[in-house]
C-alpha positions as CSV (number, residue, x, y, z in Angstrom):
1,X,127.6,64.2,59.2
2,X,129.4,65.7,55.9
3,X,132.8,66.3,54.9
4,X,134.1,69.1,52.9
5,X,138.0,68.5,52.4
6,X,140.5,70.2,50.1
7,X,143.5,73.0,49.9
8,X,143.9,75.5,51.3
9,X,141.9,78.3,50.0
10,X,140.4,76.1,47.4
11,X,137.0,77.2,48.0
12,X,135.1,75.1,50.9
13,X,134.0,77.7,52.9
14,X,131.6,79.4,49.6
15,X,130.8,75.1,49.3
16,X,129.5,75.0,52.6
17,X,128.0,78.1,52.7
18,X,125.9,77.3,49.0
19,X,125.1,73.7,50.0
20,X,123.6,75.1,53.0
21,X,121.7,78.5,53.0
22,X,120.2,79.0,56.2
23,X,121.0,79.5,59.8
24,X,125.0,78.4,60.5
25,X,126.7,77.7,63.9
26,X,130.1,78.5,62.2
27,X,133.2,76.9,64.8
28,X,136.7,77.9,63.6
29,X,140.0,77.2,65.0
30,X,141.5,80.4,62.5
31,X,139.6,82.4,65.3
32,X,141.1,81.1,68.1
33,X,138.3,79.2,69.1
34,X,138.3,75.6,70.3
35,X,135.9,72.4,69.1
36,X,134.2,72.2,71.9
37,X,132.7,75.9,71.5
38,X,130.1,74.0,69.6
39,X,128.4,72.6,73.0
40,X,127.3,76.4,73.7
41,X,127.2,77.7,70.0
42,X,124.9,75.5,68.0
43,X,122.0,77.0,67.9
44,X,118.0,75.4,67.1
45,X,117.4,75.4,63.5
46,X,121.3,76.0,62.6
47,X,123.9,73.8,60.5
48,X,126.5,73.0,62.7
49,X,130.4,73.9,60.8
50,X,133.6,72.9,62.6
51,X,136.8,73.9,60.7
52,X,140.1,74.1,61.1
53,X,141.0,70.5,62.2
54,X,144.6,70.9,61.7
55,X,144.8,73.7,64.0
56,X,142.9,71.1,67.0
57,X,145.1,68.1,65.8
58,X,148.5,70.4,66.4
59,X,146.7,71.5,69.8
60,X,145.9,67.8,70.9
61,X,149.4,66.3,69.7
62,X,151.4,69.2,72.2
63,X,149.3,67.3,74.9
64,X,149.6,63.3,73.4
65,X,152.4,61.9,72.1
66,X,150.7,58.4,71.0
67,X,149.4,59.1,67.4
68,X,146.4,56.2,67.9
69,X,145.8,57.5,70.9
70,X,145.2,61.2,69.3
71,X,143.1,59.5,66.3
72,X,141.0,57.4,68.8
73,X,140.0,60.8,70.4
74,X,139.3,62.5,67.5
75,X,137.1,59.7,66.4
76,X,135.0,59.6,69.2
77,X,134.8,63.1,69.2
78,X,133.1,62.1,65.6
79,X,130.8,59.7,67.3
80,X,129.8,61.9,69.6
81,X,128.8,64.8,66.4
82,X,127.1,62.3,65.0
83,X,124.9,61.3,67.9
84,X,124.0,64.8,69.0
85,X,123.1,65.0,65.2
86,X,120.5,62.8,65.1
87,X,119.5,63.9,68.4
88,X,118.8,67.3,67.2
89,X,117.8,66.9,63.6
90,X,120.6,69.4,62.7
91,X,123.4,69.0,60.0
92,X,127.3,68.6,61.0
93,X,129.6,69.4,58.5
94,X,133.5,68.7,59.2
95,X,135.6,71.2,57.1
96,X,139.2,70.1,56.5
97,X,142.5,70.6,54.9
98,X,143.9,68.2,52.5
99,X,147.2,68.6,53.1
100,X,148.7,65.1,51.6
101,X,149.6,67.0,48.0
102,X,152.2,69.8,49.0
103,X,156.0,68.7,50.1
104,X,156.9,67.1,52.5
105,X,158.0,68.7,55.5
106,X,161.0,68.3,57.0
107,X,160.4,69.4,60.9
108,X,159.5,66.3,62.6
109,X,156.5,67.9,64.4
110,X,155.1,69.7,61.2
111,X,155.5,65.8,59.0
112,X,153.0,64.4,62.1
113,X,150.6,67.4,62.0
114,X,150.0,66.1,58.5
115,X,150.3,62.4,59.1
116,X,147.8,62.7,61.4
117,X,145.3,65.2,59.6
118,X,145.5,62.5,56.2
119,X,144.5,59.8,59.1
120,X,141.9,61.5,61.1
121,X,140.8,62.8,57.5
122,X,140.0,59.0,56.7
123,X,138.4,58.4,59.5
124,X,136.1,61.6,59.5
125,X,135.3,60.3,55.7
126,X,134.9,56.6,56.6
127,X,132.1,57.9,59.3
128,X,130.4,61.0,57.1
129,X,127.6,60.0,55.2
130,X,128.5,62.5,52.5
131,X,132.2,63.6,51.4
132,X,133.2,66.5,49.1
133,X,136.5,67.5,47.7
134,X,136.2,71.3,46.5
135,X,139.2,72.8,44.3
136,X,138.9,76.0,42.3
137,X,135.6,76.3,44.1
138,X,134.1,73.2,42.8
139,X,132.7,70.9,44.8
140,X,132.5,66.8,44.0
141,X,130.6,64.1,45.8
142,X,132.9,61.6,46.4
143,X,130.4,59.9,48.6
């Protein structure tokens, strides 16, 4: 599993796209769509892409109020990726927001949006075996 983290509209999706040419399963929550699409939607051969984390995290917090309980979700949902990974033979690559350099905000439910997507953030890096931070369209390896 990889992660490609930065800003917004820093550049990840031309990363992912570059660092993997060929066939792409492509799951996006700025379509509407929900993260578990990608049970129907990856296809043989195909790069699995999930992004749009913040979006799921805002979904899942309306439903749970316990923040661990949100994070312990999400990182079994991680687990899970990885296993049907190595199952398959296929790439997953987690694309997410960094949203821990702007301001503050000041709505309550807004501040835990971005608590939680800095902690879920960690956790998707702590599992990937590969982490990338793009901004201005460059990528680094930070793992």
């Amino acid at each position: 599993m990889q992660l490609v983290i930065g800003g917004a509209f820093s550049g990840k999706r031309n990363v992912v796209k570059n660092r993997h040419p060929g066939k792409l399963a492509w799951i996006s929550a700025y379509d509407g769509r929900a993260v578990t699409e990608w049970k129907s939607c990856w296809d043989e051969n195909a790069t699995l892409v999930l992004e749009g984390w913040e979006k799921w995290l805002e979904d899942a917090i309306i439903q749970e109020n316990d923040d661990e309980a949100v994070r312990k979700t999400l990182r079994n949902h991680f687990h899970y990726l990885m296993k049907e990974e190595q199952m398959r033979g296929e790439e997953v690559v987690l694309v997410m927001l960094e949203m821990g350099r702007g301001i503050v905000p000041m709505d309550s439910h807004y501040r835990r949006v971005r608590d939680l997507s800095g902690w879920v953030a960690q956790d998707a890096a702590s599992l990937a075996r590969e982490v990338h931070y793009v901004w201005h369209g460059v990528s680094e390896r930070m793992k």
